[in-house]
Residue frames relative to the residue before (quaternion, step in Angstrom):
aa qw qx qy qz dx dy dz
X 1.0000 0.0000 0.0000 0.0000 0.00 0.00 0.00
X 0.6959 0.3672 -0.2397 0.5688 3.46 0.67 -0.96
X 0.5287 0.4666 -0.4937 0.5089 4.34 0.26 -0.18
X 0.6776 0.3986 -0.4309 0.4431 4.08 0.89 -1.31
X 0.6837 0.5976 -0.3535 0.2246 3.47 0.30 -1.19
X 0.5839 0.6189 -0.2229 0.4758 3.02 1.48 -1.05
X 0.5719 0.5260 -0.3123 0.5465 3.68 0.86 -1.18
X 0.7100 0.4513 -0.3482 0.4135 3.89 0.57 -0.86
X 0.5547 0.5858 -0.3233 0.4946 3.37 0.70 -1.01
X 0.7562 0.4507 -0.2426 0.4076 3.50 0.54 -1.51
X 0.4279 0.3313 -0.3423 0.7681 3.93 1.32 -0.20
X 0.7885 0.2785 -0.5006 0.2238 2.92 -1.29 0.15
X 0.6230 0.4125 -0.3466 0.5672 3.59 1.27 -0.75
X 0.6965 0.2548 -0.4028 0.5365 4.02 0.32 -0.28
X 0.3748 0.3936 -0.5874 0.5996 3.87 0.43 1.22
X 0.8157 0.2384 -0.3277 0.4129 3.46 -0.66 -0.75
X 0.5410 0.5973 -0.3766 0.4569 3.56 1.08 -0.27
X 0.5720 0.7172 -0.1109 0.3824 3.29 0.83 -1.03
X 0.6893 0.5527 0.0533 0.4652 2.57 1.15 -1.99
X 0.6211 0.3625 -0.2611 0.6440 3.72 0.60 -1.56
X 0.6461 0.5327 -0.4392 0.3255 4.18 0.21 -0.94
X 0.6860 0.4584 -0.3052 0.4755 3.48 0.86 -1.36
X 0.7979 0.2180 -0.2729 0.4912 4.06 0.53 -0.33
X 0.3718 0.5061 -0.5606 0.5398 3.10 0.67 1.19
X 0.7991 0.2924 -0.2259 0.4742 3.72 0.34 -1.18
X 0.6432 0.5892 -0.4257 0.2406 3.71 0.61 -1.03
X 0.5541 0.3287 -0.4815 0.5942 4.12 0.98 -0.84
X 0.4626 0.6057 -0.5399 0.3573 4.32 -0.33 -0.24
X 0.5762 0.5909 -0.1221 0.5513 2.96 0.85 -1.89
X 0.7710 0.2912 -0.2943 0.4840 3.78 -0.47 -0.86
X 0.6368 0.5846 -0.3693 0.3412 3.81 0.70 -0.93
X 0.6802 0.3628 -0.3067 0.5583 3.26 0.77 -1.52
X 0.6446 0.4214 -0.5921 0.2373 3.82 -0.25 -0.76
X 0.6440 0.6170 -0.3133 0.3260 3.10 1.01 -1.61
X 0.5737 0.3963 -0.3133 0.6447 3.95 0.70 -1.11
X 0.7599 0.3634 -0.4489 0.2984 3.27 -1.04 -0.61
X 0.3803 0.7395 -0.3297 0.4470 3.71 1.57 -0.71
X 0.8237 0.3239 0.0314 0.4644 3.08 -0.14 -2.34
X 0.7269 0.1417 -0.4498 0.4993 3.80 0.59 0.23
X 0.4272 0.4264 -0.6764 0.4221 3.78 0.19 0.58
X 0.7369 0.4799 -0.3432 0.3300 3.69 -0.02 -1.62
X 0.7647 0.4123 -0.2857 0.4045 3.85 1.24 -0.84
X 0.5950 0.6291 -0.2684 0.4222 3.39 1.56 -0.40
X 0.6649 0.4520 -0.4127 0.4281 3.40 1.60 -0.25
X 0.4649 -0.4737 0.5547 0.5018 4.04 -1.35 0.22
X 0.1870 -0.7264 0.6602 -0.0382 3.23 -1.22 1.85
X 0.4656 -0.6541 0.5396 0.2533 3.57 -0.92 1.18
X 0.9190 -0.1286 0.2486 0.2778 2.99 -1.85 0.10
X 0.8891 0.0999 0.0686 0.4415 2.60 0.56 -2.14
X 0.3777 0.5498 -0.4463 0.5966 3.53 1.21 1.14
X 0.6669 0.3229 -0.4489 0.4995 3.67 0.43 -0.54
X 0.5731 0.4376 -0.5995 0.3474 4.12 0.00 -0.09
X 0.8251 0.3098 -0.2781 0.3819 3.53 0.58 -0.83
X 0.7293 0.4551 -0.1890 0.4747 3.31 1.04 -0.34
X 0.4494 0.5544 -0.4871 0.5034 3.63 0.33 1.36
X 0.5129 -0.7555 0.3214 0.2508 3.59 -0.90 0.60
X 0.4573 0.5797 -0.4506 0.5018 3.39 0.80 0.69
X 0.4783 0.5003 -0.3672 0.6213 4.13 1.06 -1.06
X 0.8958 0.3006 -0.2052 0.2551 3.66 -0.33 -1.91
X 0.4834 0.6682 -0.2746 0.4943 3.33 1.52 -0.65
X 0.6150 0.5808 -0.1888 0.4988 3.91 1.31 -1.07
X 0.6358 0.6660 -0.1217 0.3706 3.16 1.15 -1.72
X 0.5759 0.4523 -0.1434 0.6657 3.58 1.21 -1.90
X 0.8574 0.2812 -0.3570 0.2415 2.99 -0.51 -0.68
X 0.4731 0.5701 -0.3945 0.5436 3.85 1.24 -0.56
X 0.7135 0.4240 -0.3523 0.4325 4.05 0.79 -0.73
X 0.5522 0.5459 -0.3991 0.4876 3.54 1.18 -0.47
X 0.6063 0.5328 -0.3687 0.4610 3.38 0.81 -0.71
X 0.6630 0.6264 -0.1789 0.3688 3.26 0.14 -1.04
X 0.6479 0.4479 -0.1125 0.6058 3.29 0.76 -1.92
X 0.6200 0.3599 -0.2790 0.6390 4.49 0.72 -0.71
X 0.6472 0.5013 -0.3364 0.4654 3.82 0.16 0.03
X 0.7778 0.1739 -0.2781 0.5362 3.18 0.66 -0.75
X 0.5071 0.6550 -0.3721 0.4188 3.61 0.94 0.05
X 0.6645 0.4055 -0.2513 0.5752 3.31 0.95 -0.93
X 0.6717 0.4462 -0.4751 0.3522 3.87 0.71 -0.41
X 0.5662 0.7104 -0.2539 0.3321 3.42 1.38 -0.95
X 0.7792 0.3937 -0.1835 0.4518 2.87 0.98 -1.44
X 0.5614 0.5411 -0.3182 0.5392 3.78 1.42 -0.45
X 0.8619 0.2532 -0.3205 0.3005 3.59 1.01 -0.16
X 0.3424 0.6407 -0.2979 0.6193 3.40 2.36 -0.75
X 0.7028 0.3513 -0.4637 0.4095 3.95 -0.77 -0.53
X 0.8087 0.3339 -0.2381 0.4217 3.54 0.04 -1.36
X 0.5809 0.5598 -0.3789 0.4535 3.40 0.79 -0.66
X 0.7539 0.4166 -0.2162 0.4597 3.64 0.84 -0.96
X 0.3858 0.6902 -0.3799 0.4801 3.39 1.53 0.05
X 0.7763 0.4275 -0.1953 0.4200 2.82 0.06 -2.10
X 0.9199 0.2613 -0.2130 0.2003 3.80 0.46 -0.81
X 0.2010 0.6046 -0.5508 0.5391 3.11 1.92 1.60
X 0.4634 0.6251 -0.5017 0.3779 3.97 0.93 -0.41
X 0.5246 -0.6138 0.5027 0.3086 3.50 -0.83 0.80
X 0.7476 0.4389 -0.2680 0.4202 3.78 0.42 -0.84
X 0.7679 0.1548 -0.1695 0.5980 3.63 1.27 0.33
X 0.2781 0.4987 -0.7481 0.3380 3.87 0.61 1.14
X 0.7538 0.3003 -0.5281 0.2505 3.65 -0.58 -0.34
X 0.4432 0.5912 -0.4131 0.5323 3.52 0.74 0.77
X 0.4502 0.6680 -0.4782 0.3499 3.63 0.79 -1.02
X 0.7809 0.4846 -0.1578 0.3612 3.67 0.22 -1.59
X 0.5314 0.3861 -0.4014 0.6383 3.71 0.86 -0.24
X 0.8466 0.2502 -0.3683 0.2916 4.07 -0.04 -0.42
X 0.5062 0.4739 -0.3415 0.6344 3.58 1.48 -0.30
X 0.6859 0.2627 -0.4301 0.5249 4.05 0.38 0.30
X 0.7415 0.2747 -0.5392 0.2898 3.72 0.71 0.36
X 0.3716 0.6574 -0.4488 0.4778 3.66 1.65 0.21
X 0.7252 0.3489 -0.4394 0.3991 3.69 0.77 -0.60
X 0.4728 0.6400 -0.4762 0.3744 3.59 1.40 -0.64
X 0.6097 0.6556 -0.3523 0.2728 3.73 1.12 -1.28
X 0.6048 0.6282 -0.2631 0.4127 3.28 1.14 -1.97
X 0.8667 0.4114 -0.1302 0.2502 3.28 0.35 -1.59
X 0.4044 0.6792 -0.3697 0.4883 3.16 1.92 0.03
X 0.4586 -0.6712 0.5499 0.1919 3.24 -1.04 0.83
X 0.2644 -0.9107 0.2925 0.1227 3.50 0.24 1.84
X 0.5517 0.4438 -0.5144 0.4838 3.12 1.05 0.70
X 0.5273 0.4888 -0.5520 0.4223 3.84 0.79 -0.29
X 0.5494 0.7035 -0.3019 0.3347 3.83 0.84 -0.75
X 0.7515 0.3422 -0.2055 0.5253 3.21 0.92 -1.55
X 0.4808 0.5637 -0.5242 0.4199 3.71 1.42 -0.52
X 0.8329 0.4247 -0.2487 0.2532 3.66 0.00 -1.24
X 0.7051 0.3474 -0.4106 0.4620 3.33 1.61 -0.21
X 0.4047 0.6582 -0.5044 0.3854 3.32 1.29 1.09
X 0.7160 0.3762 -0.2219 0.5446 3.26 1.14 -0.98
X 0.5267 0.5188 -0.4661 0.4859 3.66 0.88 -0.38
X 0.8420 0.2652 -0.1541 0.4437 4.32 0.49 -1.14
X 0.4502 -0.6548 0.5324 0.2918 3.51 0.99 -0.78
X 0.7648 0.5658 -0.2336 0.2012 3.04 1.03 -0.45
X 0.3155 -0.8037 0.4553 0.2174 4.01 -0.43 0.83
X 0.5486 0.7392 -0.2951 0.2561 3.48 -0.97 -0.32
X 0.7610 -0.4401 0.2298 0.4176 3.72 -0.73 -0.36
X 0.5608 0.6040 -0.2490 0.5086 2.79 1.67 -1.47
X 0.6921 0.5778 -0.2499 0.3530 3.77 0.56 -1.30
X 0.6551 0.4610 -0.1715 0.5735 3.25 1.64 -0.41
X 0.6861 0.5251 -0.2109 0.4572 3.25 0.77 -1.04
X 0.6813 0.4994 -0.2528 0.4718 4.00 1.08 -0.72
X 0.7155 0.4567 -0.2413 0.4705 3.26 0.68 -1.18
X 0.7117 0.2327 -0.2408 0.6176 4.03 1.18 -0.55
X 0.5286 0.1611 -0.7066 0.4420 3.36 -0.20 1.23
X 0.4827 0.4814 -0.6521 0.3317 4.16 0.18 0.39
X 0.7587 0.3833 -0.2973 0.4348 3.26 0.78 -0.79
X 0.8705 0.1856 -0.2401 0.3874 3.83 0.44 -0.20
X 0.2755 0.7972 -0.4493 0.2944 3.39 1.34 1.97
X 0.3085 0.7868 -0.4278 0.3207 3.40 1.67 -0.31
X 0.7308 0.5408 -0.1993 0.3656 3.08 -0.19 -1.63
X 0.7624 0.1701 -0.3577 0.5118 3.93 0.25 -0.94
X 0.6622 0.5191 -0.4552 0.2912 3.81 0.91 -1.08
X 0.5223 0.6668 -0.3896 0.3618 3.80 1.35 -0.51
X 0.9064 0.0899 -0.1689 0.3767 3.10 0.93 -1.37
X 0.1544 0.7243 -0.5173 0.4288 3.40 1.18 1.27
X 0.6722 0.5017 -0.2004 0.5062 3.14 0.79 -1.29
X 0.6141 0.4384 -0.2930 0.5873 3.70 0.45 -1.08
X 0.8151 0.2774 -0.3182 0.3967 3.52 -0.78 -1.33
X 0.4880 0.3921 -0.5449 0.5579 4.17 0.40 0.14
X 0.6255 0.5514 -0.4004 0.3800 3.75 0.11 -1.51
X 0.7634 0.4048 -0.2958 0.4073 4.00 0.39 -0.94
X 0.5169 0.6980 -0.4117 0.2760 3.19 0.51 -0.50
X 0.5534 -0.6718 0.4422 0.2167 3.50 -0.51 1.10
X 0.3517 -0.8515 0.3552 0.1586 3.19 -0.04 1.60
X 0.7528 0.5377 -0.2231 0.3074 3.49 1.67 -0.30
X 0.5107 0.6012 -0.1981 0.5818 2.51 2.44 0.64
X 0.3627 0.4452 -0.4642 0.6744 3.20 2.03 0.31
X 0.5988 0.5622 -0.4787 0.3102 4.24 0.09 -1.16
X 0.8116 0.4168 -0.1763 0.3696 3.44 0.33 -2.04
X 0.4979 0.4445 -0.5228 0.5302 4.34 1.46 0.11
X 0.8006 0.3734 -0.3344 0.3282 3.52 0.69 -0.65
X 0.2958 0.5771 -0.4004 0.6474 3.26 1.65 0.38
X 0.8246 0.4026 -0.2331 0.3219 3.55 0.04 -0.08
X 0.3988 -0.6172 0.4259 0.5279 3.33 1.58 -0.44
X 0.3884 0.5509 -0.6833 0.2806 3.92 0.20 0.60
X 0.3468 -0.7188 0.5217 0.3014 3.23 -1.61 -0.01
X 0.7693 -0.4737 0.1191 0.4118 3.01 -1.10 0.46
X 0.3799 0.5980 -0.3132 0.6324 3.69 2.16 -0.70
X 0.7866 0.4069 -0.3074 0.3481 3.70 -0.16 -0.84
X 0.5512 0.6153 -0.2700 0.4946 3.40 1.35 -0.66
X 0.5478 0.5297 -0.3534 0.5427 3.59 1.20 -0.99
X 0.8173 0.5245 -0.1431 0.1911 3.18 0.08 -1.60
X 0.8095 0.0235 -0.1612 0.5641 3.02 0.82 -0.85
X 0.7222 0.4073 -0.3717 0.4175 3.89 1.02 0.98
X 0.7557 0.3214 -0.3074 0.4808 3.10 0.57 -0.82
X 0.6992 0.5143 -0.3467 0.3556 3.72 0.92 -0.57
X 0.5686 0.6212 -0.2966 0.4505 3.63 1.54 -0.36
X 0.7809 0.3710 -0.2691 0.4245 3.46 0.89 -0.86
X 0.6662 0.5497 -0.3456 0.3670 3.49 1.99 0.31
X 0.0552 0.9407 -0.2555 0.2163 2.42 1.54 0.35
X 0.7331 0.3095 -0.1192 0.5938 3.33 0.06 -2.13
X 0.6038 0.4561 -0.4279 0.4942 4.25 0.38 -0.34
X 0.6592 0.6109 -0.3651 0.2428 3.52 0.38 -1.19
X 0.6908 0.4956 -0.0809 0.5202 2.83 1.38 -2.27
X 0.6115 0.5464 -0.2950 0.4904 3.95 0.98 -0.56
X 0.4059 0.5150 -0.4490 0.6070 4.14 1.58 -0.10
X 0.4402 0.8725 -0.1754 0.1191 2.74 0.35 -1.68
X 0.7617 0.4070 0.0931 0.4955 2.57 0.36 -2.43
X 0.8379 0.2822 -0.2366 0.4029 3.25 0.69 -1.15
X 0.4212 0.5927 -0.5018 0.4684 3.58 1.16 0.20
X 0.3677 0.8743 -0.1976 0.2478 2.95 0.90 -0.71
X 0.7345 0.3315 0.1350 0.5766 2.85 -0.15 -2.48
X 0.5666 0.4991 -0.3344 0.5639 4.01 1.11 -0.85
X 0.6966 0.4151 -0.4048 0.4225 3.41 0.12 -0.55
X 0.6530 0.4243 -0.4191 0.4668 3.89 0.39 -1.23
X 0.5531 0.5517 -0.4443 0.4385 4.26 0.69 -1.10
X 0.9092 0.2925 -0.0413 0.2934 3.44 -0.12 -1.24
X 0.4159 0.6011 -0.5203 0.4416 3.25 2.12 0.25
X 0.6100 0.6106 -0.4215 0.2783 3.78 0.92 -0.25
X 0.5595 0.6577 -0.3712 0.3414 3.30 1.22 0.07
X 0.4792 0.6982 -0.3814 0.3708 3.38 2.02 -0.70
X 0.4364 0.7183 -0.3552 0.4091 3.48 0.77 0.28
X 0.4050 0.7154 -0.2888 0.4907 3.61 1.50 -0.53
X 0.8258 0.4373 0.1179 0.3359 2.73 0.01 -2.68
X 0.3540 -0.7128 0.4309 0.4254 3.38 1.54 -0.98
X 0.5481 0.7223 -0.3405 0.2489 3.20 0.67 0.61
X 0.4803 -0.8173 0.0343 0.3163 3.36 1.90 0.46
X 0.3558 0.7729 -0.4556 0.2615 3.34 -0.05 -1.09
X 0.7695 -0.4431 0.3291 0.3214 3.35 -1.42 0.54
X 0.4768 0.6115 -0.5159 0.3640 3.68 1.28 0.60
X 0.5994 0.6418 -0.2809 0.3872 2.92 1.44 -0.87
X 0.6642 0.4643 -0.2601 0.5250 3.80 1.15 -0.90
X 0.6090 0.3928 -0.3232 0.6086 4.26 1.00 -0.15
X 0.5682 0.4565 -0.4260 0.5360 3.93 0.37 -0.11
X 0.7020 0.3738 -0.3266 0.5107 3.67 0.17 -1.90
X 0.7439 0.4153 -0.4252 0.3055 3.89 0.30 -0.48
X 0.6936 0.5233 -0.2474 0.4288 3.59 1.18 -0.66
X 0.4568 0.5234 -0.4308 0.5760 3.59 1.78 -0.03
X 0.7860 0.3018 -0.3544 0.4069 3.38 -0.08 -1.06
X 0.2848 -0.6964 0.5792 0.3137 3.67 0.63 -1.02
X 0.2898 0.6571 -0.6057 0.3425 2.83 0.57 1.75
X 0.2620 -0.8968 0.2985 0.1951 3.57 -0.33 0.74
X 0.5646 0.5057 -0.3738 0.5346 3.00 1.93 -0.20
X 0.4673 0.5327 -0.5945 0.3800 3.67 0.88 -0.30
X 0.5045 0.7226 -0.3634 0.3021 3.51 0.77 -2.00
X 0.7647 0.4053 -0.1603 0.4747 3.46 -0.17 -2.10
X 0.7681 0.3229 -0.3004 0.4642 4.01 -0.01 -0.78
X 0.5956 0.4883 -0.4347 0.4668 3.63 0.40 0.19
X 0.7740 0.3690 -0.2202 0.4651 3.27 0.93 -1.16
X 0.3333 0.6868 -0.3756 0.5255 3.74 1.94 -0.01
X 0.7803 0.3495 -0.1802 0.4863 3.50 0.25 -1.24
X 0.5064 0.5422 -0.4082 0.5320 3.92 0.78 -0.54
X 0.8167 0.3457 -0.2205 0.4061 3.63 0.19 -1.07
X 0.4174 0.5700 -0.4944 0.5063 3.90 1.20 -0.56
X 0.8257 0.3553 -0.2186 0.3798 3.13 -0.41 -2.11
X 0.7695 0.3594 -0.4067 0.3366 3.72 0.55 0.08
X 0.4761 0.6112 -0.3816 0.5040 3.40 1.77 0.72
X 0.6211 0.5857 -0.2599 0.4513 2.88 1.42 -0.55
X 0.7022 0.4030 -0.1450 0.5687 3.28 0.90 -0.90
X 0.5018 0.4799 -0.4937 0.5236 3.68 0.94 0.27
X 0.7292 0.3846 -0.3192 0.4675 3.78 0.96 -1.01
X 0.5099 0.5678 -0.5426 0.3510 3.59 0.60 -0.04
X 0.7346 0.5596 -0.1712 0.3433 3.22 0.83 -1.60
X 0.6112 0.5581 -0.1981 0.5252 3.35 1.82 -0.54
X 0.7081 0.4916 -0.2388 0.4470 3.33 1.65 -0.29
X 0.6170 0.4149 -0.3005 0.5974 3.07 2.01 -0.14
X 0.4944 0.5481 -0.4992 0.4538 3.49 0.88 0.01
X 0.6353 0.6864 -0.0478 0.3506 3.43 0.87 -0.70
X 0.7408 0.2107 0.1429 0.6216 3.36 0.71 -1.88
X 0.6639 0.6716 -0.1162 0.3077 3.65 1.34 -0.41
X 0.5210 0.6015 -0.1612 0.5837 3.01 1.66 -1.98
X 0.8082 -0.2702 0.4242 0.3063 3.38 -2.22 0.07
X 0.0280 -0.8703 0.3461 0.3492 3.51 -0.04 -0.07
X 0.0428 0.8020 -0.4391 0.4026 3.00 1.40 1.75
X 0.8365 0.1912 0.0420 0.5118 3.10 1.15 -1.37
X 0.4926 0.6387 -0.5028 0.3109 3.17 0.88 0.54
């Protein structure tokens, strides 16, 4: 018994080791790819047509319209997945649960640019917003899934003994069942997340920029260094934003359970 325990202990500390190693190196990781990117792509003799897109005012325009985006659809997710997944751990609406977590999965599995096509032709509309709506349908699974789960685990005799106490059924949410979902919530999260930066390149369709716009303009002209540094900066900023989300999973949760 004590040789197993030990063996556990001994995984678990080279996990968390692991762990502190991987978010230490991963922004590193995003720097160098990113640099090493931007002085090959600037170090080469750029035609004509490479210097319009390739200069730091275009690329500098580019990121930052995807950050937008990528915080747009995050902020719609997260304003509509939490509560929504609240409400349908509520006894008086789980047999519902399954009609909205089967049309979030219908979302995922849609090919998320056919999505943003149809809520182009369904609204007409262009812009951020036109992007931003149509990909949090597609990347809402993840938190409404586990919203739903992490409330679902929660030890059901630790919801009894708050109401054994005079909490109300609100207070029970609040300061039990919604804390310990936390680390699941904030792990959806994450991966909406990373979905959002992937698929903010599609905002390019709709007009709505971001760094789709700099991997298209390179793959029309056939320009390969345009190509490679758009798709450089898509993949940083979505390392980057994998380690944020790993630092709130982390630094965020109960700190029971961290």
């Amino acid at each position: 018994m004590t040789t197993d325990t030990g063996a556990v202990l001994s995984l678990e500390s080279g996990s968390r080791r692991a762990e502190l190693l991987r978010l230490f190196l991963q922004p590193i990781a995003a720097v160098v790819l990113v640099g090493g990117v931007l002085i090959w792509a600037f170090g080469q003799e750029l035609d004509a047509i490479e210097v319009v897109t390739l200069n730091s005012t275009t690329l500098l325009k580019a990121t930052w319209e995807h950050v937008l985006i990528t915080l747009a659809v995050t902020a719609l997710v997260t304003v509509v997945a939490i509560p929504l997944g609240i409400m349908l751990t509520r006894r008086w609406a789980r047999r519902v649960a399954p009609v909205f977590t089967g049309i979030a999965t219908i979302g995922q599995a849609a090919p998320a640019i056919g999505v943003v096509v149809l809520y182009f032709l369904w609204t007409s509309q262009e812009g951020l917003w036109a992007a931003a709506i149509p990909l949090a349908f597609v990347t809402l699974l993840p938190v409404l899934r586990n919203t739903i789960v992490g409330i679902q685990q929660v030890d059901p005799s630790l919801v009894d003994a708050g109401r054994g106490i005079g909490m109300s059924a609100f207070t029970v949410l609040r300061r039990v069942e919604l804390p310990l979902a936390v680390p699941l919530i904030l792990a959806g999260l994450r991966t909406s997340l990373v979905l959002a930066v992937g698929t903010a390149t599609l905002a390019l369709f709709v007009n709505g920029g971001g760094l789709g716009f700099v991997i298209d303009s390179g793959y029309k002209v056939a320009r390969t260094t345009v190509l490679l540094t758009g798709a450089a900066l898509a993949v940083g900023l979505a390392l980057v934003v994998d380690w944020l989300g790993a630092l709130a999973e982390r630094y965020l949760g109960p700190k029971g359970l961290r």
